[in-house]
MARDREN-448890 format. One record per residue: residue number from 1; residue in three letters; x, y, z of N, C-alpha, C, CB in turn. Coordinates in Angstrom, 3 decimals. Glycine has a CB too. Example, Ala and Ser with C-alpha at 12.3 -4.5 7.8 and 13.67 -1.06 7.14 Angstrom:
# residues 2
n	res	nu	nv	nw	cau	cav	caw	cu	cv	cw	cbu	cbv	cbw
1	ALA	13.190	-5.690	7.800	12.300	-4.500	7.800	13.200	-3.300	7.800	11.308	-4.473	9.046
2	SER	12.850	-2.250	7.080	13.670	-1.060	7.140	12.900	0.030	7.870	14.084	-0.598	5.725
***
This chain:
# residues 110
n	res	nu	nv	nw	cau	cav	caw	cu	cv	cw	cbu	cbv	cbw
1	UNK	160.053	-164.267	113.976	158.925	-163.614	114.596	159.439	-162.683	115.692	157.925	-164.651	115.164
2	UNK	158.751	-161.642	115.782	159.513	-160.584	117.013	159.027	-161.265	118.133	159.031	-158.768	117.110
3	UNK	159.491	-160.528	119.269	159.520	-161.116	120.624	157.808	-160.671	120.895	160.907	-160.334	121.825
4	UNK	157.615	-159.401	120.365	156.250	-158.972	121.090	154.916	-159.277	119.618	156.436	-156.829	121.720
5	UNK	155.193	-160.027	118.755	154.291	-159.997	117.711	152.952	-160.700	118.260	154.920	-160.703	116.427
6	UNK	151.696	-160.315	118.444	150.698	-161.079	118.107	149.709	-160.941	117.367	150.309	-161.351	118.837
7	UNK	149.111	-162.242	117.012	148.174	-162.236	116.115	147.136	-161.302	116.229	147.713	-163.343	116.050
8	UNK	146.338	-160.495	115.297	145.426	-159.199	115.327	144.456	-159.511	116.236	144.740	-158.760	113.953
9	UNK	143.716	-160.798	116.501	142.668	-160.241	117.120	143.363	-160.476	118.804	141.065	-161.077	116.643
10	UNK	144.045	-160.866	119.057	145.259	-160.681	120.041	145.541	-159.331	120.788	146.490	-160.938	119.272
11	UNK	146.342	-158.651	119.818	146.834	-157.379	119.894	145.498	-156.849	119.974	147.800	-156.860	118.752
12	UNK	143.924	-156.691	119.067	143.111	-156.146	119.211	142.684	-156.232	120.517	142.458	-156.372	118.409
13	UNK	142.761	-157.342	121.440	142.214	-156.347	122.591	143.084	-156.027	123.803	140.946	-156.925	123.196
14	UNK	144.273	-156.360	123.459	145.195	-155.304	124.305	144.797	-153.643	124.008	146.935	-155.566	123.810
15	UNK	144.986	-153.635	122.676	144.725	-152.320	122.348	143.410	-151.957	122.763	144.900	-152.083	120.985
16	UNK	142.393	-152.775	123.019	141.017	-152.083	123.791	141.320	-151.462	125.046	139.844	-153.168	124.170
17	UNK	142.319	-153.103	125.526	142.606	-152.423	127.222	143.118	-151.344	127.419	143.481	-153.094	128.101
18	UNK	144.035	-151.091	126.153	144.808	-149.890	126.848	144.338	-148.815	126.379	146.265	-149.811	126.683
19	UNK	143.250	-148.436	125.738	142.451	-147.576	125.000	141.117	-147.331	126.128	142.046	-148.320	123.416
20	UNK	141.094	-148.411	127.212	139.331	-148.342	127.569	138.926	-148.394	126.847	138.567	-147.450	128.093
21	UNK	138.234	-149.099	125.883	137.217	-149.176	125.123	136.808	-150.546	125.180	137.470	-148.694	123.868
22	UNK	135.563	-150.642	125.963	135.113	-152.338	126.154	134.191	-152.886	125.040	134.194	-152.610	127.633
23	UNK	133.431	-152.033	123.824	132.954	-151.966	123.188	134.275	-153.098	121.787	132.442	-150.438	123.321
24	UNK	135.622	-152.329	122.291	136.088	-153.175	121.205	136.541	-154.454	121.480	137.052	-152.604	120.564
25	UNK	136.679	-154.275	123.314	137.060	-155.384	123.585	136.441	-156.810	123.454	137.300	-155.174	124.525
26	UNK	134.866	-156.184	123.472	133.928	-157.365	123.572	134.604	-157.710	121.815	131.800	-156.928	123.924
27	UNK	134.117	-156.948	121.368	134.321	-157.339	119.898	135.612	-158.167	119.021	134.249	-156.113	119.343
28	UNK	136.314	-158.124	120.096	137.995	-159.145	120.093	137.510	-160.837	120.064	139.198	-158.839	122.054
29	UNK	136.287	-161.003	120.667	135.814	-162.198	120.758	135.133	-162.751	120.046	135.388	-162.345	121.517
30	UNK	134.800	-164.209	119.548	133.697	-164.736	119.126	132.583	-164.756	119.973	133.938	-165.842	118.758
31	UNK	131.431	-164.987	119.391	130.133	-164.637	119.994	129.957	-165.506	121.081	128.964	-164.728	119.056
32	UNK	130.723	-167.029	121.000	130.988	-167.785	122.003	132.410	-167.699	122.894	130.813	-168.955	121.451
33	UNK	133.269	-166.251	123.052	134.237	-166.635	123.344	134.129	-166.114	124.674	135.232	-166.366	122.521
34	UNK	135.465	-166.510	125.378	135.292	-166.302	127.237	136.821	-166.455	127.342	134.188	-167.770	128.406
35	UNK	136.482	-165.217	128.513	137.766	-164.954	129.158	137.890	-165.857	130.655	137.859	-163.243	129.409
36	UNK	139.125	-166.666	130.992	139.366	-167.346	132.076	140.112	-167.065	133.040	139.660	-168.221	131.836
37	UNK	139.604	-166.167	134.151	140.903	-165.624	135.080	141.025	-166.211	136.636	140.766	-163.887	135.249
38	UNK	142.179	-166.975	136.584	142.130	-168.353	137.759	141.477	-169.196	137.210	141.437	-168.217	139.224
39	UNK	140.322	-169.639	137.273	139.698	-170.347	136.858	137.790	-169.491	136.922	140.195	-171.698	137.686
40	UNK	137.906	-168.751	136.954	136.965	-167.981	136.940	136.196	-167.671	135.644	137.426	-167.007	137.458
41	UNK	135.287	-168.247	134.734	134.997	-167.763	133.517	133.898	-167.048	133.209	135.006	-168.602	132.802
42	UNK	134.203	-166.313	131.875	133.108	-165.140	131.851	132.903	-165.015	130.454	133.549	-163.653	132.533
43	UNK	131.494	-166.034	129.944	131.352	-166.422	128.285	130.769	-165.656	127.869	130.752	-167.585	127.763
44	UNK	130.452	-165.395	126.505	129.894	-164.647	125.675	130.018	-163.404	125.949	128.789	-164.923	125.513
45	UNK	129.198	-162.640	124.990	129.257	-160.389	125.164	128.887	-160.426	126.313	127.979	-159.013	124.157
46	UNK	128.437	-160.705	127.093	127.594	-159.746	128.136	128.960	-160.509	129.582	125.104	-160.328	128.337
47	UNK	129.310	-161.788	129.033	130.449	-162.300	130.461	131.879	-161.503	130.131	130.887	-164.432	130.497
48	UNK	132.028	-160.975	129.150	133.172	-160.639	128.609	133.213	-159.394	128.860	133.359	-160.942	127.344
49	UNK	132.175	-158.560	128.750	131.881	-157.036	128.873	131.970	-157.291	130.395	130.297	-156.300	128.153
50	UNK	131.593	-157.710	131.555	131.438	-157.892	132.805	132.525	-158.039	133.508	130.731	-158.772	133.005
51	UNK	133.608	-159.087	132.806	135.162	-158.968	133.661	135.659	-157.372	133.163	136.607	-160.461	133.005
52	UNK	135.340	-157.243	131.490	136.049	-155.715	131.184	135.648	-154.625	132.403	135.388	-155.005	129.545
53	UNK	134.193	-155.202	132.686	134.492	-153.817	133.630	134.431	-153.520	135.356	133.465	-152.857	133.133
54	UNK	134.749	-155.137	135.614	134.657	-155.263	136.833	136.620	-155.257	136.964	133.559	-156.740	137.310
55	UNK	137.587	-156.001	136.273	138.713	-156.573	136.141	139.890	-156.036	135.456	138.447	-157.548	135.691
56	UNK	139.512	-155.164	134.179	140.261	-154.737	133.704	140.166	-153.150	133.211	140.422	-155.595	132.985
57	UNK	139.045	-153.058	132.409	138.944	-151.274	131.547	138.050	-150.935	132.600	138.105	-150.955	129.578
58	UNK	137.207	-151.055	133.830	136.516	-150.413	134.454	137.456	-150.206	135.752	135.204	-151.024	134.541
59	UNK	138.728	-150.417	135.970	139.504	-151.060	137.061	140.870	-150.062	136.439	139.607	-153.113	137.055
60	UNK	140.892	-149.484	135.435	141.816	-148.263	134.779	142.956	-149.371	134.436	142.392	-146.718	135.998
61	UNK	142.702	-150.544	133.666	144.081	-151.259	133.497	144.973	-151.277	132.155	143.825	-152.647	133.770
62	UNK	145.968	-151.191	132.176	147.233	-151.152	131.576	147.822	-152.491	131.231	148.111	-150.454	132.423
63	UNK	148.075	-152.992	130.075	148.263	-154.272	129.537	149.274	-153.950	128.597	147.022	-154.959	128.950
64	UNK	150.540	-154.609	128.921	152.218	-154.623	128.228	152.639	-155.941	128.139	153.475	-153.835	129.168
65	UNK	152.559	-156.207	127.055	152.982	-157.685	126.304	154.763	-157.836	126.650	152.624	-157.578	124.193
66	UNK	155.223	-158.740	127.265	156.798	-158.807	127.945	157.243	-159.716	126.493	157.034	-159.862	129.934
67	UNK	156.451	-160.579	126.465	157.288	-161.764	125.619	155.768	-162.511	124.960	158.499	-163.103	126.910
68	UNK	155.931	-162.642	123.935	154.802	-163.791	123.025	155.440	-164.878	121.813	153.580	-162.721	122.020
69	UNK	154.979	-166.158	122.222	155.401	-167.404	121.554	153.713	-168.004	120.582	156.080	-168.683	123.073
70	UNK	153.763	-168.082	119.531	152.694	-168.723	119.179	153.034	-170.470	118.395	151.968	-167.585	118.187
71	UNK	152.097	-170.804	118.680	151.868	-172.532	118.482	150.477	-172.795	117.956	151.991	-173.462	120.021
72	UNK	150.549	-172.500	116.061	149.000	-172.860	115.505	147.774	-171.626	115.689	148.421	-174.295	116.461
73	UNK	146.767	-172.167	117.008	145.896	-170.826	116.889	146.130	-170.410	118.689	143.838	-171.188	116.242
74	UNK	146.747	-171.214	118.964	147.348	-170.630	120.752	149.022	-169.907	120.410	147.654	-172.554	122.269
75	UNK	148.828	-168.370	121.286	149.396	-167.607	121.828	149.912	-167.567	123.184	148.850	-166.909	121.620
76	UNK	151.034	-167.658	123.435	151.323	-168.137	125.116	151.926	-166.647	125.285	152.669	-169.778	125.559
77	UNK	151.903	-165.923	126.068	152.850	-164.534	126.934	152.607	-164.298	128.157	152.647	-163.075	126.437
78	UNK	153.636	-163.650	128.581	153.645	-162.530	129.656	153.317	-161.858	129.803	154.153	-162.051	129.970
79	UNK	152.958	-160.829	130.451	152.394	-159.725	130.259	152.259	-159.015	132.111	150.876	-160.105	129.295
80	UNK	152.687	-157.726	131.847	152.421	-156.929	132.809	151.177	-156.176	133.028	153.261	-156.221	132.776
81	UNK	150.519	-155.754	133.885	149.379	-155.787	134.623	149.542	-154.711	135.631	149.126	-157.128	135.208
82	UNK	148.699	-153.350	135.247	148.862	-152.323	136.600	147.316	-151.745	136.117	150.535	-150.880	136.650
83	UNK	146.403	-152.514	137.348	145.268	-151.716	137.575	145.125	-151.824	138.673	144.177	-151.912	136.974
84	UNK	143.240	-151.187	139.503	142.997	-150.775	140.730	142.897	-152.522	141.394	141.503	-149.620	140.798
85	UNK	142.760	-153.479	140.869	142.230	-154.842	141.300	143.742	-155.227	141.526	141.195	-155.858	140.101
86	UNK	144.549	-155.625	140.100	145.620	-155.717	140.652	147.199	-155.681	139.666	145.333	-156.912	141.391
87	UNK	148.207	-155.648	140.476	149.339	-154.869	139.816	150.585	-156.031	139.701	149.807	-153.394	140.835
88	UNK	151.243	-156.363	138.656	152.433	-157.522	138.496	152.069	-157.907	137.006	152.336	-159.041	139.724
89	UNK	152.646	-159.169	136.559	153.082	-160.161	136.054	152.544	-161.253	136.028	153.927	-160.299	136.369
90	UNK	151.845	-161.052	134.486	151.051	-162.657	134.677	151.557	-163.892	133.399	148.993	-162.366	134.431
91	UNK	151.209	-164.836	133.354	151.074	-165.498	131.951	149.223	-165.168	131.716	151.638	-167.548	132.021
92	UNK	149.357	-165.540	130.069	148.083	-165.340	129.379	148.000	-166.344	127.939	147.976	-163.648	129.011
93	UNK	147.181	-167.086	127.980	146.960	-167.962	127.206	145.660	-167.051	126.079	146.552	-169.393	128.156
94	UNK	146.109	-166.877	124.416	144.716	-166.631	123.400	144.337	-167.373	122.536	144.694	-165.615	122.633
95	UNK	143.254	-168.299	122.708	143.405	-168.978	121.224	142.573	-168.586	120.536	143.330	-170.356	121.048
96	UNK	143.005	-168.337	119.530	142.538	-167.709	117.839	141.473	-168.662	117.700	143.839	-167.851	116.305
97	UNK	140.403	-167.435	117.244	139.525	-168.752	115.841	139.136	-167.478	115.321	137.797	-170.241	116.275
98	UNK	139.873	-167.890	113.864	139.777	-166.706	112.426	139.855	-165.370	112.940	138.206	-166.718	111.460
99	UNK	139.190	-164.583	112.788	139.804	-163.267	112.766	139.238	-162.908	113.953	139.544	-162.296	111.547
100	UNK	138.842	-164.019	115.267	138.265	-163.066	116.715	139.195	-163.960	117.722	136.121	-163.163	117.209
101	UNK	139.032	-163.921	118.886	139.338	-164.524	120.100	138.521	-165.946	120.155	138.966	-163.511	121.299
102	UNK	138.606	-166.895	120.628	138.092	-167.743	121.013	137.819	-167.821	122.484	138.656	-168.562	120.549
103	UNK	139.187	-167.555	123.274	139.052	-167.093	124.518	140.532	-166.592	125.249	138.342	-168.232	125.266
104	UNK	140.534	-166.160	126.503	141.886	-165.509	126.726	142.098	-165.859	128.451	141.839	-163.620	126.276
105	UNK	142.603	-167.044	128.678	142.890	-167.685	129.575	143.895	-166.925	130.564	143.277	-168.819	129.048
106	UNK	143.607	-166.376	132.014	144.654	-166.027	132.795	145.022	-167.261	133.843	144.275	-164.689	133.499
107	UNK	145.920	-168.186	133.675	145.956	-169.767	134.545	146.611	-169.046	136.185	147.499	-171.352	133.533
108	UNK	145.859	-169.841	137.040	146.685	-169.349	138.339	147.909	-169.560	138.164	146.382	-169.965	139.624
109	UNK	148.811	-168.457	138.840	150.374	-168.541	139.187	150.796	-169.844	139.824	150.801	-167.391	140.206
110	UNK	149.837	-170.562	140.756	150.712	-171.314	141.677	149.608	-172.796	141.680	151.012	-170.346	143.439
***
């Protein structure tokens, strides 16, 4: 497996982020899926569209996959991070269900 391979609906919304397009980003998700940043969560289209544009595509952000390991329907990586909220190095947890997101976990650093 390459160092940067991930699963499509994975890569699908990196490629939203780095496209701006929150329309696809929502669409990376299941209808129940949610994004977790710290512990902060934001379920379904309308919580998912809301971090996109408070956190990431409304915030001009840039998303570069460093390293990805997968285990089943969880995706573990790195990933670099340069928007107006904020700029570094995070881990990122995705777990798959079938061809959408289930959800896309950012765990605190510390």
């Amino acid at each position: 497996m390459s160092e940067h391979f991930l699963p499509t609906p994975a890569q699908a919304m990196v490629d939203a982020i780095n496209a701006a397009d929150t329309e696809a980003f929502v669409a990376a998700f299941s209808a129940d899926g949610y994004v977790s940043d710290w512990g902060t969560v934001k379920a379904g289209p309308d919580g998912i569209r809301s971090w996109a544009e408070t956190d990431a595509i409304g915030a001009g952000a840039r998303m570069t996959v460093l390293r990805a390991t997968s285990d089943g329907g969880t995706t573990r990586i790195r990933f670099a991070w340069t928007s107006s909220v904020f700029t570094g190095e995070s881990d990122g947890i995705f777990v798959i269900d079938g061809d959408t997101l289930a959800s896309f976990t950012i765990p605190p650093s510390h």
